[in-house]
C-alpha positions, 0 to 999 in steps of 0.5 A: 514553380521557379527552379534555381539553376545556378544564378538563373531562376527559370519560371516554369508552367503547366498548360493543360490542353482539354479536348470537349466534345458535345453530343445531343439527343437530336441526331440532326445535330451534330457533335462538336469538339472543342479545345481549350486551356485551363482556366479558359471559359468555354461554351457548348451549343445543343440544338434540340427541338423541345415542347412546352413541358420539356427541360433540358438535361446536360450530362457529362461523361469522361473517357472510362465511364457512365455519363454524370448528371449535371444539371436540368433547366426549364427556362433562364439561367442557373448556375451549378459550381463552375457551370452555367446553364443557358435556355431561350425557348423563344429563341430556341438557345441551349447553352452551356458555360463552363468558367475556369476549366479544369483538366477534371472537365474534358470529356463528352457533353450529352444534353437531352430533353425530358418531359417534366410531369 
C-alpha cells in the first residue's frame, strides 16, 4: 500500500508472523513449534510408528475449534490445495508441506495413523 505524505511516498507492508505447532499420535514424539512468514513454505515432521495397512491422517486445528481433517496418505505424494503430503515407509518420513503460508494456516497440526480395511 503506498501512502502520500507531502512529496514522499512511503511503501508500507504487512508481515504476518504464523506460529504452527505439530503434535503426533505417538506420544514419544514430540511436538514442535514453528514460526514463519507469510508466504513462506514451511514443513512439518511427524514421527509415527505404522504397519502395512495404515495411512497417515494429518488434521488441523486453530485456536478455538475442533481439529479439520486434511487429508490421508498410504504411500508417495499428494498434494490437497496448498498442502503437500510426503510418506516414505522404507525410510519411515511422515512430511507435510504447506506452500504459500497464510495467516488462515497457524494453528495445531495432529498427524494419526488409521487402519485402512
Amino acid at each position: 500500500m503506498n501512502r502520500k505524505i507531502g512529496r514522499n511516498v512511503f511503501q508500507l507492508e504487512t508481515l504476518m508472523i504464523l506460529v504452527l505447532s505439530v503434535q503426533c499420535e505417538d506420544r514419544r514424539s514430540q511436538s514442535d513449534h514453528i514460526v514463519t512468514l507469510e508466504g513462506e513454505r514451511v514443513e512439518l515432521h511427524c514421527q509415527l510408528s505404522f504397519a502395512t495397512g495404515n495411512t497417515i491422517a494429518w488434521y488441523r486445528q486453530m485456536l478455538s475449534g475442533v481439529p479439520i481433517f486434511i487429508d490421508s496418505i498410504y504411500q508417495g505424494v499428494q498434494t490437497t490445495g496448498h498442502y503437500t503430503l510426503s510418506l516414505d515407509r522404507v525410510k519411515k518420513s511422515n512430511i507435510m508441506f504447506i506452500e504459500d503460508t497464510v495467516f488462515e494456516d497457524a494453528g495445531m497440526y495432529y498427524c494419526a495413523k488409521n487402519h485402512s480395511e
